[in-house]
N, C-alpha and C positions, 0 to 999 in steps of 0.2 A: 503530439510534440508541438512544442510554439514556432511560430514562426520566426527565421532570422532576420533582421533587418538587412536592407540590401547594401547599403553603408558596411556594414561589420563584414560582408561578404567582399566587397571593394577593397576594403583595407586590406585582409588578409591575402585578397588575389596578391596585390601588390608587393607585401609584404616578400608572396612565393614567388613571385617575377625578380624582385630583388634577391632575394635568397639563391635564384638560379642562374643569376649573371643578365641579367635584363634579356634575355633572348628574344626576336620578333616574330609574330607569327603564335605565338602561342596562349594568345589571352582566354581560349574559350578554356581552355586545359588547366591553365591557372586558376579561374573560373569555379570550374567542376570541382579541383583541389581542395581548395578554398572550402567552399561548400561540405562538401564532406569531411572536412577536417573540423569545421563550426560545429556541424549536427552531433559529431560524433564526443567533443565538449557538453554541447548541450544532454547528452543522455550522460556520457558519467557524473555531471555533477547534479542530477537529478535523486534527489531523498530516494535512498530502497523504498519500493514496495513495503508494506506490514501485509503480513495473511490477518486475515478476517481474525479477531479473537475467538476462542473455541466457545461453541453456543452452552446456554447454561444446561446443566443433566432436568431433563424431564421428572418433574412431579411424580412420584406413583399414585395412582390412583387407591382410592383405601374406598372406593363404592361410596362414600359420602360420610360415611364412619371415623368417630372419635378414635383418637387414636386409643386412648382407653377400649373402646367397644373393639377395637381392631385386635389386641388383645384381648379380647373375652372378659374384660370385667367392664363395670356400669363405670360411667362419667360423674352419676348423680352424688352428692356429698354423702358422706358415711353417717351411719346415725350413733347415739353414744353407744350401739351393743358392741360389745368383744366379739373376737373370733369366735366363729362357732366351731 
């Protein structure tokens, strides 16, 4: 997570100081507020996660064979005979 600027922490202390009636004695708390009220902006407006796209399916292996030979008949061109 990025860090927050200490300005953008300041303000918002302030911000919770005035929001609470200026009360004295309470600046570390306003502080702390502050603070975790920023971070916790900073993760919701942070893009979802994506999972990993699904990996491609594995190749079958055919042992080095045409897929013709993989099937049982030859690769090589036909000659002009007919069926036998």
């Amino acid at each position: 997570m990025g860090e927050i600027p200490e300005e953008a922490i300041r303000m918002r202390a302030y911000h919770i100081w005035e929001r609470e009636g200026r009360p004295h004695g309470r600046d570390h708390e306003h502080w702390v507020q502050a603070r975790i009220e920023l971070d916790a902006e900073v993760v919701r407006l942070q893009p979802p996660r994506r999972a990993a796209p699904p990996a491609p399916p594995q190749a079958r292996s055919n042992g080095g064979k045409s897929p013709a030979a993989k099937q049982g008949r030859s690769s090589a061109p036909r000659s002009g005979r007919g069926k036998r």
